[in-house]
PAKE-290163 format. One record per residue: residue number from 1; residue in three letters; x, y, z of N, C-alpha, C in turn. Coordinates in Angstrom, 3 decimals, always signed. Layout:
% residues N
  seq  type       n_X       n_Y       n_Z      ca_X      ca_Y      ca_Z       c_X       c_Y       c_Z
  NUM   ALA         X         Y         Z         X         Y         Z         X         Y         Z
...
***
This chain:
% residues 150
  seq  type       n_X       n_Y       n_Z      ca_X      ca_Y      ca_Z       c_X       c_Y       c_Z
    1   UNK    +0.842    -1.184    +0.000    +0.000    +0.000    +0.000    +0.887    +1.247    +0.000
    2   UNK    +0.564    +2.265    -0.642    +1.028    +3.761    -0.916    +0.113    +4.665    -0.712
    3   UNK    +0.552    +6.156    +0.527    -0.120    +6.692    +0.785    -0.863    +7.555    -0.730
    4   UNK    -2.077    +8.113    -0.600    -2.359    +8.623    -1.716    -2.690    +8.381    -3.064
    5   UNK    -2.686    +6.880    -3.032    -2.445    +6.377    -4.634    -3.319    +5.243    -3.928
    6   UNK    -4.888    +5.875    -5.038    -5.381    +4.742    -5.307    -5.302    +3.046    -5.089
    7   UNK    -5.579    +2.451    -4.094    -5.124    +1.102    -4.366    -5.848    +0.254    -5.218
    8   UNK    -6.712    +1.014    -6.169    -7.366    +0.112    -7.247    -5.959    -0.340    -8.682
    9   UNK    -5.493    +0.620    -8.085    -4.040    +0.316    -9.100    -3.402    -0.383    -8.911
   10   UNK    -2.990    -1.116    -9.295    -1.486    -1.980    -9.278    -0.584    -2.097    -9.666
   11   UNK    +0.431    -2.361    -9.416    +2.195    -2.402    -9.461    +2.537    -1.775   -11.216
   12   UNK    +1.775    -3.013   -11.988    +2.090    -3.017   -13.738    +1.507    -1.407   -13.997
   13   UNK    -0.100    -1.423   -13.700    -0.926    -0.033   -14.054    -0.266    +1.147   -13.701
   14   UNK    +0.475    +1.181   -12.635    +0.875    +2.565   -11.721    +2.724    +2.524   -12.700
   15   UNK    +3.272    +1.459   -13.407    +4.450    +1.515   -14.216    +4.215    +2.338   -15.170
   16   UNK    +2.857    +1.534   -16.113    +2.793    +2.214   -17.203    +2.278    +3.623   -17.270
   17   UNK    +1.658    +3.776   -16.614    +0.944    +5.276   -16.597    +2.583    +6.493   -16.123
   18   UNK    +2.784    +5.762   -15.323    +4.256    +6.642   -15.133    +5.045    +6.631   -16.461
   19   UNK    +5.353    +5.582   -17.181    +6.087    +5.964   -18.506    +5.428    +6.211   -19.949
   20   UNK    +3.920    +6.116   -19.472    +3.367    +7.083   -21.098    +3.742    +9.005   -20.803
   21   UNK    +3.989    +9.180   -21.900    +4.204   +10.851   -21.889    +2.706   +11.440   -22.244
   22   UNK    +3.266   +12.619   -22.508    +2.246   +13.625   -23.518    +1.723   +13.163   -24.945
   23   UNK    +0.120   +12.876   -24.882    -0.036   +12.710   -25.921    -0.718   +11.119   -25.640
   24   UNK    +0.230   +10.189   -25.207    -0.287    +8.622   -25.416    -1.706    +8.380   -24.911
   25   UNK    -2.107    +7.678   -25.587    -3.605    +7.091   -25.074    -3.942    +5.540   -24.135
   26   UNK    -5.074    +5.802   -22.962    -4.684    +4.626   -22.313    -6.389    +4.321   -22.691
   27   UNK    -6.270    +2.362   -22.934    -7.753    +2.145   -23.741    -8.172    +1.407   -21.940
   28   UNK    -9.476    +1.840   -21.520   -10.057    +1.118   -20.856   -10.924    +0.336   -21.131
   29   UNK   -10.842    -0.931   -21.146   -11.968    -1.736   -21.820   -12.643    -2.635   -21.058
   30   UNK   -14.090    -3.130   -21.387   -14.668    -3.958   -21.196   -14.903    -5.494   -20.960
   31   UNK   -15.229    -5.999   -20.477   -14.880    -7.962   -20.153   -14.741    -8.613   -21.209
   32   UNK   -15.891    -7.720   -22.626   -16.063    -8.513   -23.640   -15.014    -7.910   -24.932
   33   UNK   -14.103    -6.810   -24.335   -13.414    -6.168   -25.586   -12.278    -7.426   -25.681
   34   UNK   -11.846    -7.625   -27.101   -10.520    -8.286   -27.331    -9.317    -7.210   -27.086
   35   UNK    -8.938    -7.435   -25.355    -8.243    -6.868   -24.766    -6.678    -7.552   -25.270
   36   UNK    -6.433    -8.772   -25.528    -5.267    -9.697   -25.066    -4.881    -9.505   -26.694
   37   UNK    -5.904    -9.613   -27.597    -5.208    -9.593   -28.857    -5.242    -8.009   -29.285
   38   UNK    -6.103    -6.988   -28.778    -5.693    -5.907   -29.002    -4.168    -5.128   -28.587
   39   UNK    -4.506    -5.630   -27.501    -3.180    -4.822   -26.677    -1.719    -5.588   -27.129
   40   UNK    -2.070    -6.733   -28.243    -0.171    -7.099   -28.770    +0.255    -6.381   -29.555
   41   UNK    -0.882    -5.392   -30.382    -0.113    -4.480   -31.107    -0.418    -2.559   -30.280
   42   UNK    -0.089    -2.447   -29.087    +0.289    -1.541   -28.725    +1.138    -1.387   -28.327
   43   UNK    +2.046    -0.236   -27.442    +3.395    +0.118   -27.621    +4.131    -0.962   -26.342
   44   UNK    +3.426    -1.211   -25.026    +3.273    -1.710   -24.193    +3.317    -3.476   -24.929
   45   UNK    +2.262    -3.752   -25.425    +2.869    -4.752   -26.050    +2.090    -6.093   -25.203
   46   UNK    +1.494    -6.026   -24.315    +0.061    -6.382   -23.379    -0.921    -6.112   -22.428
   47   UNK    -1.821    -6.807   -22.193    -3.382    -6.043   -21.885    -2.656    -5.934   -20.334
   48   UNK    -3.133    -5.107   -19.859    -3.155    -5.105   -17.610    -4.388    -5.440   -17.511
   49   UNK    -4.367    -5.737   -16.239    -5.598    -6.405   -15.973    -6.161    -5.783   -14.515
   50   UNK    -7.512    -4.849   -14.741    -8.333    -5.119   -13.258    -9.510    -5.323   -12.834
   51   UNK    -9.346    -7.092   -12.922   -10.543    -7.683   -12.605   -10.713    -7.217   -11.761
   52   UNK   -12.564    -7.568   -11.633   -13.281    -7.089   -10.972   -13.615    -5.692   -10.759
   53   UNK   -12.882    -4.811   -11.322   -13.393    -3.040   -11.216   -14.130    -2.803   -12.663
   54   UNK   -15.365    -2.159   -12.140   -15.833    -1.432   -13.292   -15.377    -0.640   -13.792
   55   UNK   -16.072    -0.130   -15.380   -14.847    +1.059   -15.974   -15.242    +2.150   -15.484
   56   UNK   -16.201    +2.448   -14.413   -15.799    +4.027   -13.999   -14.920    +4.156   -12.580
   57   UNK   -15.162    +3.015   -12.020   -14.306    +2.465   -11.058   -12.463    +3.168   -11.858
   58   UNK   -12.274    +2.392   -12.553   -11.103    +2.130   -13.461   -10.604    +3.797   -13.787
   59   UNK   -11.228    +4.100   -14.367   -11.273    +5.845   -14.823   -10.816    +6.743   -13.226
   60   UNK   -11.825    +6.390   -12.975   -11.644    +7.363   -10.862    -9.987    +7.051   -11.016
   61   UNK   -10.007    +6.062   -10.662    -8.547    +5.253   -10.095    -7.410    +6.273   -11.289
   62   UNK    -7.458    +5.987   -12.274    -6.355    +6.219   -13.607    -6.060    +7.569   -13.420
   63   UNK    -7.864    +8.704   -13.435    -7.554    +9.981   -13.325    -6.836   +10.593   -12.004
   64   UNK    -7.197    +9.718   -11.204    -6.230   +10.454    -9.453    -4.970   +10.422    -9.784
   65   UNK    -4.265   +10.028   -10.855    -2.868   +10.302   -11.136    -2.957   +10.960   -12.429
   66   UNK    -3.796   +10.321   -13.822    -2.927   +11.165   -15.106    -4.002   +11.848   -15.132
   67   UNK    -3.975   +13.518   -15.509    -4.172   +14.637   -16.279    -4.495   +14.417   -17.263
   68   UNK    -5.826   +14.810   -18.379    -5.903   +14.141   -19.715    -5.407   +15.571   -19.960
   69   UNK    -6.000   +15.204   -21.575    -4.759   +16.191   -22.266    -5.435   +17.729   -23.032
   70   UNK    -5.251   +18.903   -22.711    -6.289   +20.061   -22.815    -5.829   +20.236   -23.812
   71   UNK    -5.142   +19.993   -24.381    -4.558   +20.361   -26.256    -5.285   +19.915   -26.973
   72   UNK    -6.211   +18.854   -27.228    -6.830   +18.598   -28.147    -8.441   +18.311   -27.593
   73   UNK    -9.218   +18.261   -28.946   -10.764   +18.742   -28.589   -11.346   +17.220   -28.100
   74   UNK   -10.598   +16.194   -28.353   -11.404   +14.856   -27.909    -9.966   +14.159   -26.830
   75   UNK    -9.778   +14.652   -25.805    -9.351   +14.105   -24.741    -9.469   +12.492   -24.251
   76   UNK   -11.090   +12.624   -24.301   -11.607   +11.618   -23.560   -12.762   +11.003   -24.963
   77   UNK   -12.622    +9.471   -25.272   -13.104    +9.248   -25.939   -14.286    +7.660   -25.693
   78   UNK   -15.157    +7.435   -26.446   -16.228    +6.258   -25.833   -16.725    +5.346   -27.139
   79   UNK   -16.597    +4.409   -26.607   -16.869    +3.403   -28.381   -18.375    +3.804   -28.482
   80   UNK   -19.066    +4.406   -29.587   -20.353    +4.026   -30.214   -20.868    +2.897   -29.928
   81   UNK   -22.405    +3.357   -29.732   -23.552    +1.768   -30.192   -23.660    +1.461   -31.452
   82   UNK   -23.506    +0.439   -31.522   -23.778    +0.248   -33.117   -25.221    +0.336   -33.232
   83   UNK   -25.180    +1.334   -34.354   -26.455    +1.770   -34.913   -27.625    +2.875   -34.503
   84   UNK   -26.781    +3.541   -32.839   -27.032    +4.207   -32.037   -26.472    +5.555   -31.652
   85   UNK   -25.337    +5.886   -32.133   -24.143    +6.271   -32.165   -24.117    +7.365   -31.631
   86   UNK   -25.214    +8.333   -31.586   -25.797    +9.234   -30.322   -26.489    +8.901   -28.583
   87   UNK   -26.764    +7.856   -28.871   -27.079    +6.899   -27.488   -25.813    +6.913   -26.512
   88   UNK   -25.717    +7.430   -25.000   -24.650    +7.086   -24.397   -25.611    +6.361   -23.043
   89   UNK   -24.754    +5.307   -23.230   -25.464    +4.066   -21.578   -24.944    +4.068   -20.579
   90   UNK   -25.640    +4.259   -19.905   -25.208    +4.142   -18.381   -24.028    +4.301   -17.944
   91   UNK   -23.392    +3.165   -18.623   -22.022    +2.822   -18.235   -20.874    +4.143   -18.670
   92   UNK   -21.497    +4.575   -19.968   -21.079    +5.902   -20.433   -20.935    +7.529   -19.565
   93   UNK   -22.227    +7.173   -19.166   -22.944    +8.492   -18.707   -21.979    +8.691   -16.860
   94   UNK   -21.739    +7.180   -16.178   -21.066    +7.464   -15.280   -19.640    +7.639   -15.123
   95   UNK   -19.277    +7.464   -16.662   -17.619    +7.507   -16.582   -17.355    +8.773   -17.135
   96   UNK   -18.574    +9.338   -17.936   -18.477   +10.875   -17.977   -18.429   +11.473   -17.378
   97   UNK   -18.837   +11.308   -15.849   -18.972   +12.040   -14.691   -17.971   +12.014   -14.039
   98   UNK   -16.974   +10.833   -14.292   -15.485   +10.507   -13.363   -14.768   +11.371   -13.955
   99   UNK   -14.770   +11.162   -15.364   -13.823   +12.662   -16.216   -13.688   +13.722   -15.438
  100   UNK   -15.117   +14.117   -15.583   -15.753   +15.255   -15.085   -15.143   +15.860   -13.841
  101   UNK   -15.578   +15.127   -13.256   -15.156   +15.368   -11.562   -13.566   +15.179   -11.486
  102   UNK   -12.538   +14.845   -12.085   -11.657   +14.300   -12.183   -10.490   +15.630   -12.614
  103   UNK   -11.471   +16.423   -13.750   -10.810   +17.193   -14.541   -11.465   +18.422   -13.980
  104   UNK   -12.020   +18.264   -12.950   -12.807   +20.108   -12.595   -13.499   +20.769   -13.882
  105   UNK   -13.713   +20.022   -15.076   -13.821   +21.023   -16.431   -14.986   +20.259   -16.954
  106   UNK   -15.866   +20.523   -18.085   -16.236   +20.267   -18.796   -15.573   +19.158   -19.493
  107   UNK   -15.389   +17.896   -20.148   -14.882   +17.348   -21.048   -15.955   +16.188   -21.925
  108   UNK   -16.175   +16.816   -22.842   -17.350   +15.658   -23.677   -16.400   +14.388   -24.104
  109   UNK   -17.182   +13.051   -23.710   -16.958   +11.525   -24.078   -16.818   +11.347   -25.809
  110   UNK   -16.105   +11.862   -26.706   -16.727   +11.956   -28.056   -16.248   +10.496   -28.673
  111   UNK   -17.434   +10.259   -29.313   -18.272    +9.362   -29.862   -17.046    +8.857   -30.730
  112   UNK   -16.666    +7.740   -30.963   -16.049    +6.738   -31.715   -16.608    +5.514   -32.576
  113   UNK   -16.763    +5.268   -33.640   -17.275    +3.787   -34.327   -16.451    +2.849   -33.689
  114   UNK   -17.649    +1.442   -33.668   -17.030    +0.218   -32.906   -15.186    -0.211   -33.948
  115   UNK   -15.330    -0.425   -34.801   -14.317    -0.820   -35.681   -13.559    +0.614   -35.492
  116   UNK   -13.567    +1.666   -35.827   -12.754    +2.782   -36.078   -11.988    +2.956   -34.431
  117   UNK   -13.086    +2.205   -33.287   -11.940    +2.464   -31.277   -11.148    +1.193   -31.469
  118   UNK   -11.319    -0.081   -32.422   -10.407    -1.125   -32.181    -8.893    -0.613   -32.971
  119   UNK    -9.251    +0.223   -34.000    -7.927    +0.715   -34.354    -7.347    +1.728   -33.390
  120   UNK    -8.344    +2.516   -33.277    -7.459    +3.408   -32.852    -6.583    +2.571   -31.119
  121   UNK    -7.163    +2.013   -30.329    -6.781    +1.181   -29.344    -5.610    +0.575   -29.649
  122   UNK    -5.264    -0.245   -30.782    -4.298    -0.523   -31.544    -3.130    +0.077   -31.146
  123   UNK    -3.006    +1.588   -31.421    -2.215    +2.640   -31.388    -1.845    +3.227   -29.558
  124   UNK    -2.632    +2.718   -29.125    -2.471    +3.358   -27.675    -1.083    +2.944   -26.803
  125   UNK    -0.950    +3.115   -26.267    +0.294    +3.362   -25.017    -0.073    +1.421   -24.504
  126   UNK    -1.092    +1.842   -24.231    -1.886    +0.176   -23.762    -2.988    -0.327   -23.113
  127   UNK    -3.147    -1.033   -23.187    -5.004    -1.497   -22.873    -5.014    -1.861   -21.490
  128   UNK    -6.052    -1.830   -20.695    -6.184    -2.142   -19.489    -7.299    -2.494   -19.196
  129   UNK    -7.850    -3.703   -19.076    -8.963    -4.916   -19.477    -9.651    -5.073   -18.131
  130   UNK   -10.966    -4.530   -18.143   -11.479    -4.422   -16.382   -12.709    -5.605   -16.277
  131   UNK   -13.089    -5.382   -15.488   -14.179    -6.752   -15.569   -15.761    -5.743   -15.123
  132   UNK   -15.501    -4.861   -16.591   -16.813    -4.109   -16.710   -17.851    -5.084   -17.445
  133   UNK   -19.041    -5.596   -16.977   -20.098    -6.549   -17.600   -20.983    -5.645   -18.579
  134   UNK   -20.983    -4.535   -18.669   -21.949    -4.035   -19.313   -21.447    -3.482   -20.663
  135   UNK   -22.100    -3.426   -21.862   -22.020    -3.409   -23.187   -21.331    -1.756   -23.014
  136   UNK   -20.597    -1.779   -24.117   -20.039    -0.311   -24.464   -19.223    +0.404   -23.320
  137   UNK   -18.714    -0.394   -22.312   -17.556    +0.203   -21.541   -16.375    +0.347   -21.475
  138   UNK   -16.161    +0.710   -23.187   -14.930    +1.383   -23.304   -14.446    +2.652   -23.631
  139   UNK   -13.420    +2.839   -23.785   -13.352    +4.286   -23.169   -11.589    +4.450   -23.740
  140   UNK   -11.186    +5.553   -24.451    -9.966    +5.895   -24.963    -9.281    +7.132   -23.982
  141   UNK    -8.251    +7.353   -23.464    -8.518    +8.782   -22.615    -6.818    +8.867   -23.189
  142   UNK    -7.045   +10.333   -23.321    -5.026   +10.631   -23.917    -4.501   +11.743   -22.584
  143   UNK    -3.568   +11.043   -22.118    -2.489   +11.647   -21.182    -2.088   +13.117   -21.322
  144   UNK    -2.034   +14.348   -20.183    -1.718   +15.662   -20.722    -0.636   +15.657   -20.119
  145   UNK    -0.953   +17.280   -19.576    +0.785   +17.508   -18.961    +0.653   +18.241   -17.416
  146   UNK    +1.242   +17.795   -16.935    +1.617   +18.070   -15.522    +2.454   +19.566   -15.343
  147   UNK    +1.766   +20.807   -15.132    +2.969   +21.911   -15.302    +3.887   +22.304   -13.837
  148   UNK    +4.831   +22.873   -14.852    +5.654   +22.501   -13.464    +5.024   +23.856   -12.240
  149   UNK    +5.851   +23.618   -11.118    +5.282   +23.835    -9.700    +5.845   +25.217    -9.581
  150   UNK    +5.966   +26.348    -9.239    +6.501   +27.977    -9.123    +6.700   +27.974    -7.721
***
């Protein structure tokens, strides 16, 4: 245990988040996302794992350490329903609120196609595979910057 730090994190999660920079994206995904074969082609190179936490659970935890990133207009990103793609569920609507509360700011969840978040996930820093049961609980979020202290 570490004072201050989340203990929904663990040893691997609290590594990588320390060595993505500015810019990298961390994919939070769902029970049913192909976490294990997504995450072989990210930079990381495999999925982390935290069973048993939901993804807003997961988000709380991630944001008490990384800063997303105020440089660009989609920070924080959420896979589409298929065929719905304006629809945000539950599972959506409460991890919007972790942002939220997380970032003191405004930050909209913007909308991603199911096929167009498996690529882009692809590309991320690395996946982190939660044991969210409910449909559409994934979630793209890109790392900002920490300014320095005066």
């Amino acid at each position: 245990m570490l004072k201050t730090i989340d203990p929904t994190l663990n040893a691997d999660l609290l590594h990588a988040l320390a060595a993505m920079g500015h810019g990298d994206d961390i994919v939070i995904a769902d029970a049913n996302f192909p976490a294990d074969a997504v995450a072989r082609a990210t930079t990381l190179g495999h999925a982390l794992r935290l069973d048993g936490v939901d993804a807003a659970r997961a988000v709380r935890a991630i944001l008490s350490l990384m800063p997303l990133d105020s440089f660009v207009d989609a920070p924080a990103r959420r896979m589409e329903v298929v065929g719905q793609p304006g629809e945000m569920p539950e599972v959506q609507r409460e991890v919007a609120r972790e942002v939220e509360a997380a970032e003191g700011r405004t930050v909209t969840l913007a909308p991603i196609e199911r096929y167009a978040f498996y690529e882009a996930a692809k590309s991320a820093y690395c996946v982190v595979a939660t044991g969210e049961r409910r449909f559409y609980g994934c979630f793209i979020l890109k790392k900002g910057v920490i300014p320095p202290s005066e």
